[in-house]
C-alpha positions in Angstrom: -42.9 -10.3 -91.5 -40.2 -8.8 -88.9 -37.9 -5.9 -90.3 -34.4 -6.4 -91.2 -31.7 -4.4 -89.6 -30.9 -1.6 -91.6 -34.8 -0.5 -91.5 -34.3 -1.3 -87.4 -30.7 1.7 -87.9 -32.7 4.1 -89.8 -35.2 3.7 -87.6 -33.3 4.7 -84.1 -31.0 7.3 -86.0 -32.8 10.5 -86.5 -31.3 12.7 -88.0 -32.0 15.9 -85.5 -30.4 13.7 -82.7 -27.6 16.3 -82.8 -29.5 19.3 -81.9 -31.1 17.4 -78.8 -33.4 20.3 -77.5 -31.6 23.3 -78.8 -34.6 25.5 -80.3 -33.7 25.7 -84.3 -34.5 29.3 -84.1 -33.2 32.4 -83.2 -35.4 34.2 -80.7 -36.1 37.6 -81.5 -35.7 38.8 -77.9 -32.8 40.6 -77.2 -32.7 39.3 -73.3 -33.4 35.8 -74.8 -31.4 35.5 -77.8 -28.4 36.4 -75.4 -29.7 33.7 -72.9 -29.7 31.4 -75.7 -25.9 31.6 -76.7 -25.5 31.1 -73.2 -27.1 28.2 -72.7 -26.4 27.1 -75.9 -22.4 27.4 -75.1 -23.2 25.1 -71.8 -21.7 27.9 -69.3 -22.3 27.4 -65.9 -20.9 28.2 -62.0 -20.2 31.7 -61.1 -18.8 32.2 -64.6 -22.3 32.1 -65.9 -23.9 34.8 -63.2 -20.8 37.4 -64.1 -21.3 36.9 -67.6 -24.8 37.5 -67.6 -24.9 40.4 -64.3 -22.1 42.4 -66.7 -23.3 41.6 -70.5 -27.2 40.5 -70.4 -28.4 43.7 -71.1 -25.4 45.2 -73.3 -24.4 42.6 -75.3 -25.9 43.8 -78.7 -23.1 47.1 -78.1 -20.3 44.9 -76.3 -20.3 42.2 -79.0 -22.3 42.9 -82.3 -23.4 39.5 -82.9 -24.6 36.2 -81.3 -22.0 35.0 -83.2 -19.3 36.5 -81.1 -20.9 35.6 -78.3 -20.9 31.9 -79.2 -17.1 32.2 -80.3 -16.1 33.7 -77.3 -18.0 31.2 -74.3 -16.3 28.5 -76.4 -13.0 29.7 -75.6 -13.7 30.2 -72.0 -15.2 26.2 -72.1 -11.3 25.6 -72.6 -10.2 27.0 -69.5 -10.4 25.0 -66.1 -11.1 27.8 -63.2 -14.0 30.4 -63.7 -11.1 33.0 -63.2 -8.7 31.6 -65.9 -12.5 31.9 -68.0 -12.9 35.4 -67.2 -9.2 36.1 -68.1 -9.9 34.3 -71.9 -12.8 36.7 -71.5 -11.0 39.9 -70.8 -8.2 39.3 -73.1 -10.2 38.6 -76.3 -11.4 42.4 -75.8 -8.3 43.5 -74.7 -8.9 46.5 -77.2 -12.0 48.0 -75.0 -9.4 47.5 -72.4 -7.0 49.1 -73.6 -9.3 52.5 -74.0 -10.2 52.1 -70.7 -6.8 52.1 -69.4 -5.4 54.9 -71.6 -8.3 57.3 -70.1 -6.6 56.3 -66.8 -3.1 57.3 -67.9 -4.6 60.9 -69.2 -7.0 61.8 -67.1 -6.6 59.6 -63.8 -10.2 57.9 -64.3 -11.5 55.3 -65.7 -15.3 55.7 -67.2 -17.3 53.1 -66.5 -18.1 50.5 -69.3 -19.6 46.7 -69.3 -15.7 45.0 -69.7 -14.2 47.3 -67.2 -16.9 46.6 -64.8 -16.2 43.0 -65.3 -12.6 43.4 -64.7 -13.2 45.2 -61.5 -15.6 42.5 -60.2 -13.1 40.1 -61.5 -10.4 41.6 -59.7 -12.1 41.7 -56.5 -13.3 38.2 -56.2 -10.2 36.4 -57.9 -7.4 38.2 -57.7 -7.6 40.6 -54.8 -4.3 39.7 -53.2 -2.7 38.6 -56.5 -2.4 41.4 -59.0 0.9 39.7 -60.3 -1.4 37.1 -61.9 -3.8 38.7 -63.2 -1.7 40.8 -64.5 1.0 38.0 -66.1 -2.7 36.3 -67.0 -3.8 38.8 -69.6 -3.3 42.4 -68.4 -0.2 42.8 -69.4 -1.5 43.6 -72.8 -3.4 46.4 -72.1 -1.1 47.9 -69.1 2.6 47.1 -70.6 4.0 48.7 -67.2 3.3 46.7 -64.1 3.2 49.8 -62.0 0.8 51.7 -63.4 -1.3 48.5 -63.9 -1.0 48.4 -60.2 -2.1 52.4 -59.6 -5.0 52.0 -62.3 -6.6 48.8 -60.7 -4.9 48.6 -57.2 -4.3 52.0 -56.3 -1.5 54.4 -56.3 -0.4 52.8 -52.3 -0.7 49.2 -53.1 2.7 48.6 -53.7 3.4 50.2 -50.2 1.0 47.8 -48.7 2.1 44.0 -46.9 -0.2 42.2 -49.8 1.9 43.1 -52.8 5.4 42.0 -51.2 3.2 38.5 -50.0 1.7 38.1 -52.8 2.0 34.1 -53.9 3.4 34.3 -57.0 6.5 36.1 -55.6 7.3 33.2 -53.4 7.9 30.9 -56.0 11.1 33.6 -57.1 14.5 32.7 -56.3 16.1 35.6 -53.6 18.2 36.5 -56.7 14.9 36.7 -58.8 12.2 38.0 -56.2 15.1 41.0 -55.0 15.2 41.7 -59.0 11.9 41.6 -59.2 11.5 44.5 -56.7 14.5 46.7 -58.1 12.7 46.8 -61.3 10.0 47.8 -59.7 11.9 50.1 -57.8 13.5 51.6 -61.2 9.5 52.0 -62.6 8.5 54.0 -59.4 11.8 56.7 -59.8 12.0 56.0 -63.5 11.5 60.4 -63.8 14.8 60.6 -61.6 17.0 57.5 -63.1 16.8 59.1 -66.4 18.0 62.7 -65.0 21.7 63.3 -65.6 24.6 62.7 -62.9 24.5 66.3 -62.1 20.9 66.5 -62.2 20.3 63.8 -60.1 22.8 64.9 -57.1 21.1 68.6 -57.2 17.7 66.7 -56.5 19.3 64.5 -53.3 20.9 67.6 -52.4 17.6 69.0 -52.6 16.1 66.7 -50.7 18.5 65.8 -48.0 18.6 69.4 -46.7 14.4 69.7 -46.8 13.1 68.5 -43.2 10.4 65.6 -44.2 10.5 66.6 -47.7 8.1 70.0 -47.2 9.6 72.1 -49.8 7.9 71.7 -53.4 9.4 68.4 -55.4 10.4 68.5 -59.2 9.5 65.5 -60.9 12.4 63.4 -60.8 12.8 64.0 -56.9 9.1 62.7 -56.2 9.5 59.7 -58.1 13.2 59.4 -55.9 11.2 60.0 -52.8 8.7 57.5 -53.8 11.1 54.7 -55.0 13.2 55.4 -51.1 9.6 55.1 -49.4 9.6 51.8 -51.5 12.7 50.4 -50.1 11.2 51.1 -46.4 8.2 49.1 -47.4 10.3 46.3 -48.9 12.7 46.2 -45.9 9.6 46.0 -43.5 7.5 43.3 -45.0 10.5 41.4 -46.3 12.0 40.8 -42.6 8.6 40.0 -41.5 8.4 37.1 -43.8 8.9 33.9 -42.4 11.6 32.3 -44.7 13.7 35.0 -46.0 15.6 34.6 -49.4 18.6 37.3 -49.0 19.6 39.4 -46.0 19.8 43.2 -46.0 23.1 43.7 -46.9 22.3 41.7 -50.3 19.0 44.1 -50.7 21.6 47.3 -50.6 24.7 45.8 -52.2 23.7 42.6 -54.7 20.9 41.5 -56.8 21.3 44.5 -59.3 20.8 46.9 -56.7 20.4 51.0 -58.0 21.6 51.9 -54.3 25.8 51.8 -55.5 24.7 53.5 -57.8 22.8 56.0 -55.7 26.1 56.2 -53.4 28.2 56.8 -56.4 26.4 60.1 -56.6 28.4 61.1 -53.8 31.5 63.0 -54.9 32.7 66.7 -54.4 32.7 67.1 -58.3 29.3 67.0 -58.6 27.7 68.3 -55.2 30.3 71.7 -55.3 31.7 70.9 -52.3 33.4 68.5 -49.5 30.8 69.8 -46.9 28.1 69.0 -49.1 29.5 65.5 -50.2 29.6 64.6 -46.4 26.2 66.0 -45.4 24.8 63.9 -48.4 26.8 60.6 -47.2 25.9 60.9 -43.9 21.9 61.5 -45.3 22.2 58.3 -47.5 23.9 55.9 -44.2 21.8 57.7 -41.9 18.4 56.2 -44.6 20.3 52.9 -44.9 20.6 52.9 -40.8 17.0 53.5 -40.4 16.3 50.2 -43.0 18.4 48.3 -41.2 16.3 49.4 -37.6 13.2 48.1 -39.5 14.5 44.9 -40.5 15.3 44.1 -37.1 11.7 45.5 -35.6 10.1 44.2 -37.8 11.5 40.4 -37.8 9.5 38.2 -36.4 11.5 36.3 -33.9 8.7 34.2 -32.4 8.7 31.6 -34.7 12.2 32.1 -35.9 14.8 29.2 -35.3 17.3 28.9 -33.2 20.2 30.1 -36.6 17.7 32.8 -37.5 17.6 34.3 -34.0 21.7 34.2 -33.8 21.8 35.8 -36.8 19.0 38.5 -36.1 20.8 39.0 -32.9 24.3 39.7 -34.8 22.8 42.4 -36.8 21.4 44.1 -33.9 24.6 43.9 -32.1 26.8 45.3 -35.4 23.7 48.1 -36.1 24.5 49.3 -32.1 28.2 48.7 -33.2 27.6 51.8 -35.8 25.2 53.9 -34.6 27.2 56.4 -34.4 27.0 56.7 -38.2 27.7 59.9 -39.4 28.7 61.3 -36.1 32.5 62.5 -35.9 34.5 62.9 -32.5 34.7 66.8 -33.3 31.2 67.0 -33.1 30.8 65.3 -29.5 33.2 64.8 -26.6 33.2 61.2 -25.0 30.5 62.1 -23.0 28.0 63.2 -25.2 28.6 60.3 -27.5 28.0 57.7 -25.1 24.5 59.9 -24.5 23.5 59.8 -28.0 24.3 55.9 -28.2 22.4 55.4 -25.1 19.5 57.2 -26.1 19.6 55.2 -29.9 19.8 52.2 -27.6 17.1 53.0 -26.0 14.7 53.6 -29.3 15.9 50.5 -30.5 14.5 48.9 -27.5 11.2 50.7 -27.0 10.7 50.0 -31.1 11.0 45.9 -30.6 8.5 44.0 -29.0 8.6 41.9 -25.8 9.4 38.9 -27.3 12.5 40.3 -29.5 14.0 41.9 -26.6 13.4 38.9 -24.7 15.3 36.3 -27.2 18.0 39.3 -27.7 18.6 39.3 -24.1 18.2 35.3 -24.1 20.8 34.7 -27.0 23.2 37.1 -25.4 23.1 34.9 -21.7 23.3 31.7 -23.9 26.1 33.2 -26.0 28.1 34.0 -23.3 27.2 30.7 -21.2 29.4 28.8 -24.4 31.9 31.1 -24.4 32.2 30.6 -20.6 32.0 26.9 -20.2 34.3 26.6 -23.8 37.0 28.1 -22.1 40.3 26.2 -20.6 40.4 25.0 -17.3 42.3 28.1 -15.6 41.7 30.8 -17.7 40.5 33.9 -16.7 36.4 33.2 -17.3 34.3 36.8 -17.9 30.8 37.8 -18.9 30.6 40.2 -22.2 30.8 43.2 -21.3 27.6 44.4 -23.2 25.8 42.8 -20.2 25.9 46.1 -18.5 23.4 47.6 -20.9 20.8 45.1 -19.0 21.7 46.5 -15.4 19.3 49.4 -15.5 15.5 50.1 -13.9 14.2 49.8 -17.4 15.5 45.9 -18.4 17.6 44.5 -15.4 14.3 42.6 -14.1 13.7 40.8 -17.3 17.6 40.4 -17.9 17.6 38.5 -14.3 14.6 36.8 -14.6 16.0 34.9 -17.9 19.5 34.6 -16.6 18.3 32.3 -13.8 16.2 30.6 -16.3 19.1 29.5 -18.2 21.7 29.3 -15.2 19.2 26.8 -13.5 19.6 24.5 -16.4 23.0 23.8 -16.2 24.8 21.4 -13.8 26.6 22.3 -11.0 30.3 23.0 -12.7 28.5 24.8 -15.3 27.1 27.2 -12.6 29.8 27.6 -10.3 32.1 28.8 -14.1 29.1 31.5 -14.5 29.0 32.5 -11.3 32.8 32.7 -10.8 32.6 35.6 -12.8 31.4 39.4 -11.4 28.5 40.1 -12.2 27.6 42.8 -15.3 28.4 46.2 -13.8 26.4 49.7 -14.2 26.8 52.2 -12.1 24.4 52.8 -9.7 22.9 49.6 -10.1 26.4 47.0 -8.9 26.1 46.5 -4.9 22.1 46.4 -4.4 21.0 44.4 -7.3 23.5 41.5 -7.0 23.1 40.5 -3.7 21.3 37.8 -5.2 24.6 36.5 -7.2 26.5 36.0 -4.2 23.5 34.1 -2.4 23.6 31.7 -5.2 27.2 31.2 -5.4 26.8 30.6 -1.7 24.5 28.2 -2.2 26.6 26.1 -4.7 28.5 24.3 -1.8 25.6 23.6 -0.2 24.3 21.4 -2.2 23.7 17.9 -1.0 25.4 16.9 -4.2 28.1 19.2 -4.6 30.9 17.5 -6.2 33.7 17.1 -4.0 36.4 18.0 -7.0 34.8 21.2 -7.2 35.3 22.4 -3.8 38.6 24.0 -4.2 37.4 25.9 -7.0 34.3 27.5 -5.4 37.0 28.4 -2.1 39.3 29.7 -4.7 36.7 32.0 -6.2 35.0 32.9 -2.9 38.6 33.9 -1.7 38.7 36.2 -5.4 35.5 37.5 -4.6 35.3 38.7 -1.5 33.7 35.9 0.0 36.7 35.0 3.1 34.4 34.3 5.9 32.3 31.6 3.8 35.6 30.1 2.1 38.0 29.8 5.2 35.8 26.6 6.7 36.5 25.0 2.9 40.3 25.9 2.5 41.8 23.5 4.5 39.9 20.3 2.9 40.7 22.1 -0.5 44.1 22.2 0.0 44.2 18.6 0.3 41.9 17.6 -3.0 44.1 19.2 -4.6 47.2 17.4 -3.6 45.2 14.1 -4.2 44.4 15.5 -7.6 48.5 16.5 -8.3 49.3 12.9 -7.7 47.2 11.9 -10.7 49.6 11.9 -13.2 46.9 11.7 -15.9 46.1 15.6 -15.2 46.5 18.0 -18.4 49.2 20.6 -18.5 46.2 22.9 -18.1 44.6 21.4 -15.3 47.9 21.1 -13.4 48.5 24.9 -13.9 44.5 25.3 -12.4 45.8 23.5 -9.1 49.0 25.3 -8.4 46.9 28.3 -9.2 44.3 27.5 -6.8 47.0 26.3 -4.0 48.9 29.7 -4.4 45.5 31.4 -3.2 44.4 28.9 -0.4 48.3 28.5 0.9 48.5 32.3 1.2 44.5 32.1 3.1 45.4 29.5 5.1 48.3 31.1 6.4 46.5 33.2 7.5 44.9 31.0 9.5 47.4 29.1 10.8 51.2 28.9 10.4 51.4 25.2 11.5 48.6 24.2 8.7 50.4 25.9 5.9 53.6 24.2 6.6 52.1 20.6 7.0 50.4 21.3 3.7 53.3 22.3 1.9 55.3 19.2 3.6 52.1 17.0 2.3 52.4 18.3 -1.6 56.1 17.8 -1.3 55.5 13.9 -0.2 53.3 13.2 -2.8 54.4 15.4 -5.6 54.6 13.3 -9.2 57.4 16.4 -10.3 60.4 16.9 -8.3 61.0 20.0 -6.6 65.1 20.2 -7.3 67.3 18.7 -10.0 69.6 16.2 -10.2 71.9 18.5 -8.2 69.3 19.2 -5.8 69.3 22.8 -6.4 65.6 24.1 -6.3 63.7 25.2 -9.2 62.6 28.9 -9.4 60.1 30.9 -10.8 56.8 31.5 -11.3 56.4 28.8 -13.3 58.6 25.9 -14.4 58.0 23.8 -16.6 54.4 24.0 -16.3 54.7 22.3 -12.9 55.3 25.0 -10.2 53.9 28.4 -9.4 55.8 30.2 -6.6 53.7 29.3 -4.2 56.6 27.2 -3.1 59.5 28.3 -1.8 62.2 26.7 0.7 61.3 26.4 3.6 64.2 28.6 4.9 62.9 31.2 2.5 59.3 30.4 3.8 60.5 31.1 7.5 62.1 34.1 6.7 58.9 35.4 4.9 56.8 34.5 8.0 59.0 35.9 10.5 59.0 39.4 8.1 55.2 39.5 8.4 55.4 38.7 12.5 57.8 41.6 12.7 56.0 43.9 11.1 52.9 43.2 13.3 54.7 43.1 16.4 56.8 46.5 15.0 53.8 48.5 16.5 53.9 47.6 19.8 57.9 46.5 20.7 60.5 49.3 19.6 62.6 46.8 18.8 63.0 43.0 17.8 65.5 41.6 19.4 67.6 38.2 18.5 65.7 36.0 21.5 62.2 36.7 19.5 63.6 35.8 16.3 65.1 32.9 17.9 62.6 31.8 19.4 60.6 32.3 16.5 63.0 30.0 14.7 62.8 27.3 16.9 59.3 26.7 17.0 59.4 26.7 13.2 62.0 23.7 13.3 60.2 22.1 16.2 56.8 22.0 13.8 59.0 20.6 11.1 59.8 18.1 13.5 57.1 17.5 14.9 55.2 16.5 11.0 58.5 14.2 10.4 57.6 12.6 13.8 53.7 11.7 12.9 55.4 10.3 9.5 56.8 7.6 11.1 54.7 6.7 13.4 52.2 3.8 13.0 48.5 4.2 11.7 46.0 4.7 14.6 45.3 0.8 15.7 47.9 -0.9 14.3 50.3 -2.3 16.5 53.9 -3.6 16.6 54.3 -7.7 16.1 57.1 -9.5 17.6 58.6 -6.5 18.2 58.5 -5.9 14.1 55.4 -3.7 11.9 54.8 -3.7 8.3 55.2 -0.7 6.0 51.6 -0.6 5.4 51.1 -0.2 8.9 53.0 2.9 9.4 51.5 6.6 8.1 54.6 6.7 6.2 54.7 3.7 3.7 57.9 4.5 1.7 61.1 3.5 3.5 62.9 6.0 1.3 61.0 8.7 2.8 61.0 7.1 6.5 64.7 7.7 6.3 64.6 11.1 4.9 62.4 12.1 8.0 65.1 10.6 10.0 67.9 12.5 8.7 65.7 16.1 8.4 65.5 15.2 12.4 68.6 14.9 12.8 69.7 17.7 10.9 67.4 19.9 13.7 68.4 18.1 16.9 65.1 19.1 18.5 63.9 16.0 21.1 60.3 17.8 21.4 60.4 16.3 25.5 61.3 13.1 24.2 58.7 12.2 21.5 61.5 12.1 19.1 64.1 10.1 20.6 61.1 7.6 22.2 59.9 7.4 18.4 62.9 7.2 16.5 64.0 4.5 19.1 60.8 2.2 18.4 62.0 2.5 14.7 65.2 1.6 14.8 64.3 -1.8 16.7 61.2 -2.2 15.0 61.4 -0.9 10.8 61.2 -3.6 8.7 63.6 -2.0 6.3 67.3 -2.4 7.3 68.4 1.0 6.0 65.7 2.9 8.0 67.0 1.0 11.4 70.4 2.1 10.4 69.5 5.9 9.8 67.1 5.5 12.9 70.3 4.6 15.0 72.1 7.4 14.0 69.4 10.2 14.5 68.9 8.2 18.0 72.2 9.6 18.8 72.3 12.9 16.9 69.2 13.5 19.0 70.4 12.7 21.8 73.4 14.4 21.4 71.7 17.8 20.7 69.1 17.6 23.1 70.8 19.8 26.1 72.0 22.5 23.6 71.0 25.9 22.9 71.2 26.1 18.8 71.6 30.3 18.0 69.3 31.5 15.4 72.0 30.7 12.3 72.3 27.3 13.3 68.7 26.6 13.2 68.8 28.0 9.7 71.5 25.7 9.1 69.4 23.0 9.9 66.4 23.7 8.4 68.6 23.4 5.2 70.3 20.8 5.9 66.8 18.9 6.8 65.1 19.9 3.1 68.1 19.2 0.9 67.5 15.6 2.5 63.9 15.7 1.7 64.6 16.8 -1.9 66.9 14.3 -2.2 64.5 11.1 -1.4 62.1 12.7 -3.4 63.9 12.5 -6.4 65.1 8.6 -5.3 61.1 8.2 -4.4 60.3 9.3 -7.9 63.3 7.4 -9.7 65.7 10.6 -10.7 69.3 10.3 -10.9 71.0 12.1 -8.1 75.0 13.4 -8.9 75.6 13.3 -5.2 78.8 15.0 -6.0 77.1 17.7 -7.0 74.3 17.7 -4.5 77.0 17.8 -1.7 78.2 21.0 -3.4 74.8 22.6 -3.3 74.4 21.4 0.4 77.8 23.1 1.2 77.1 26.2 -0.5 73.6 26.6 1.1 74.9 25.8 4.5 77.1 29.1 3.9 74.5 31.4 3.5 71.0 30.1 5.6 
């Protein structure tokens, strides 16, 4: 007969299935029956060792009964990590605790006992660099005041130490919240002086500010205020060395509910008994603010700062340097002595930061002033900072050179010749000997294989600026002429134009210098191909430095011109001849026409190779393409009269048969004969100025036809007239 299934259920369903192999009974041994709730309550990991190292053999005392023993493990089983177990633990005998920690507060110990011991080792191996959360986890119970839950466990220095301002749990504060966070702790380390009265409190910073390194015996209330200022330093110095920072320094002094106003506000003649007094204490307070600031900078890491964090790290060391002459009046030290005692906090600013700070300091400052440099206008005056010079010394100038040519290699060409157009950073002592290097790569610019032809009027400009004559004087002449090419561009900015007329008033001036004869045929050239007229419609010459943003007085007529030459020739001659007399200024005179004539002549004559057809040639084939200008040439010879042996009359001869252009015959004929005509004569000096006048107002006038300018001849005749008065 087979069973049925409910005899099968009872069957497999005992009823001491529950207890598996739990013994029924207690054992009577201590060591066991403690052993047994453990096991019992299914503890294991590291949680089971401390329990059992710490309560095993004091259990009976610690927790009267199995019972509690039982209770307690299955609160623990609720928790996830062994330390959140040994924190249910702690805090369900937060009463023991609590004794233990009162001892502390009386008597500065703590006698040993199984649940302080526990702590300890729980402490150690969970929660050594997080005393925040063991403290938030349960301890806050038994030590209401974070501090001296910190000086009972941690030690009375922990909260000077790196770990408690890194400690995880302050990271996940907002900068409002963390820089709270540390004021309040601030206000439990001086808590004995914040509850002093106002007059109280300023005789204890009186105290203090006039005791060197605080050696005189402290009340109370001004070793907790010496403490909590300690614990500002400490704060300062680990909060710049953190890698993301949540305020800056000024928000540490001045926001977040800072006690330090309130500290200043301490400062009035009321209460310290006097104005001396009320200044000495200021200038104590800045002075302890000044030294913060120095170790937020020291101690900032700048390594693996970025690029914004090193600008503004940089900034603050610049405005600390700015002020660190804090406290310091101009009755106290005379100019001299004041620039010593900057110098010498300059200099423990620098031996405090590390090689890699003063490295990116010095590297920002290059870079900075590389923007600034290459931001500016074209023309404008281009400079390095001035707190370059702090570099040019035996102590940094190698390392401020060595990264200068680090970052002036990276740049183009332009870029370099803008840097290097400047002087260099001066210090004396240090200017002539340690710059030769400067000039050797400015030298080297030009040289270049690539050099870009546009620039070469700038590098001869600055070489001329510099000192540089010898090397420029090869480049002025080709300079001279880029830049004419570039004036005929008509796209130029009123800023460029204004770098080219600045530029030609210093090559002009070289290459006169050099030779006469160039300087006029340049200044003839610019004329030619001039976009801007040089007169108005009345052909009367614009003045001035600058007009209009087209001319610099670098130009001036070429009567004016002559008589500025012939001034300089005099007074070089004025040495050696008593007197000049009229034939040297004539004479003089006349080889300056002769040159004018002698460019007019080239103008009209054909380009090398080309040669006359049928008797006829093409614009295009002659140097001079515009007939409007061929016959001004033609009437400024005529106006001088000068044949030069013949070239003119032979020249102006093959134009008037040959010209294409009916009205340059015509005029051709005419100076044919005016030639001619004046060839035998002996002009005095006043008639050569006459005619140097009379040959320019011609050339201003086909300018302006050239360009496509009204002309009130009426007018013009009157200028002419009026000119032809006075040469």
């Amino acid at each position: 007969m087979k069973p049925n299934s409910h005899d099968m259920e009872k069957t497999m369903c005992r009823i001491d299935a529950s207890f598996g192999n739990i013994t029924l009974d207690e054992k009577n041994d201590p060591t066991d029956r403690f052993l047994q709730a453990v096991d019992e309550s299914c503890i294991d990991d590291d949680f089971r060792e401390l329990f059992i190292k710490y309560f095993q053999n004091n259990w009976q005392s610690t927790f009267s009964s199995p019972s509690r023993i039982e209770e307690v493990l299955k609160k623990t089983n609720q928790a996830n990590s062994i330390s959140e177990k040994c924190l249910v633990l702690l805090v369900s005998h937060e009463v023991k605790l609590s004794f233990a920690f009162n001892c502390y507060q009386i008597s500065g110990k703590t006698l040993s006992s199984p649940f302080y011991d526990f702590l300890i080792e729980v402490k150690n191996s969970y929660f050594a660099s997080s005393p925040l959360a063991l403290y938030r986890g349960g301890m806050k119970t038994v030590a209401p005041n974070y501090l001296q839950f910190l000086c009972w466990l941690y030690g009375e220095d922990y909260c000077y130490s790196k770990m408690f301002f890194d400690e995880e749990a302050l990271d996940e504060l907002s900068g409002q919240d963390r820089a709270q966070f540390f004021w309040d702790f601030f206000e439990s380390i001086s808590y004995d002086f914040l509850i002093l009265s106002k007059y109280q409190k300023v005789k204890e910073l009186i105290r203090i500010s006039s005791s060197a390194d605080y050696v005189c015996p402290l009340t109370k209330g001004g070793q907790s205020i010496v403490n909590g200022l300690e614990f500002i330093r400490v704060w300062i110095k680990f909060e710049s060395q953190r890698q993301t920072k949540s305020y800056c320094l000024h928000d540490i002094f001045y926001g977040y509910h800072s006690y330090w106003k309130d500290i200043l506000n301490l400062t009035f003649d009321e209460a310290t008994g006097s104005t001396d007094t009320t200044k000495q204490l200021k200038k104590w307070l800045d002075e302890f603010r000044y030294d913060c600031k120095k170790l937020w900078l020291i101690n900032t890491d700048s390594a693996q700062a970025s690029k914004d964090e090193i600008e503004a790290w940089v900034r603050n060391v610049e405005v600390y340097l700015d002020y660190i002459s804090i406290g310091v009046s101009w009755d106290e030290l005379n100019s001299d002595e004041l620039k010593s005692f900057e110098k010498k906090k300059f200099n423990e600013l620098c031996a405090d930061l590390s090689p890699v700070q003063m490295s990116k300091w010095i590297e920002w400052s290059i870079q900075d002033d590389f923007t600034k440099i290459l931001e500016l206008k074209t023309g404008s005056i281009k400079q390095l900072s001035p707190c370059h010079s702090r570099w040019i010394t035996k102590e940094y100038f190698e390392l401020w050179k060595t990264i200068f040519l680090e970052k002036l290699d990276i740049l183009d060409v332009e870029s370099q010749l803008s840097v290097l157009s400047c002087y260099p950073p001066y210090s004396e002592g240090y200017y002539s000997e340690r710059f030769q290097w400067w000039s050797e790569r400015f030298s080297l610019l030009i040289q270049a294989e690539k050099f870009p032809k546009h620039l070469i009027p700038s590098w001869t400009y600055i070489a001329l600026e510099n000192g540089s004559r010898d090397q420029a004087l090869p480049y002025v002449d080709k300079s001279i002429g880029i830049l004419r090419g570039e004036l005929s561009n008509s796209t130029l900015t009123s800023d460029e134009v204004k770098a080219c007329h600045n530029h030609l008033k210093r090559l002009l001036s070289a290459i006169d210098k050099l030779s006469i004869q160039k300087g006029l045929r340049h200044r003839l050239m610019l004329q030619r191909f001039s976009t801007v007229p040089y007169s108005d419609e009345k052909l009367l010459m614009n003045s001035g430095a600058l007009y209009q943003g087209h001319f610099y007085d670098w130009y001036a007529s070429l009567n004016n011109l002559a008589r500025e030459w012939f001034c300089n020739l005099q007074n070089h001659y004025s040495e050696m001849m008593q007197t000049i007399d009229e034939e040297f200024e004539n004479k003089f005179y006349t080889e300056f026409a002769c040159e004018l004539s002698e460019f007019f002549l080239t103008r009209l004559r054909l380009r090398k190779g080309e040669k006359a057809k049928d008797g006829q040639y093409d614009s295009s084939q002659a140097i001079e393409k515009s007939s409007i200008w061929r016959q001004g040439y033609l009437k400024a010879l005529a106006e001088l009269g000068f044949d030069l042996n013949g070239k003119v009359h032979k020249t102006v001869n093959f134009t008037q048969k040959s010209d294409p252009d009916e009205s340059v015959r015509a005029i051709a004929s005419e100076c044919y004969k005016a030639v001619r005509r004046h060839a035998k004569k002996s002009p005095s000096t006043q008639d050569i100025k006459r005619s140097i006048v009379a040959a320019e107002w011609w050339l201003l006038m086909c300018q302006r036809h050239e360009l496509g300018l009204e002309v009130k001849h009426e007018e013009a005749l009157k200028t002419r007239r009026n000119l032809m008065r006075h040469p």
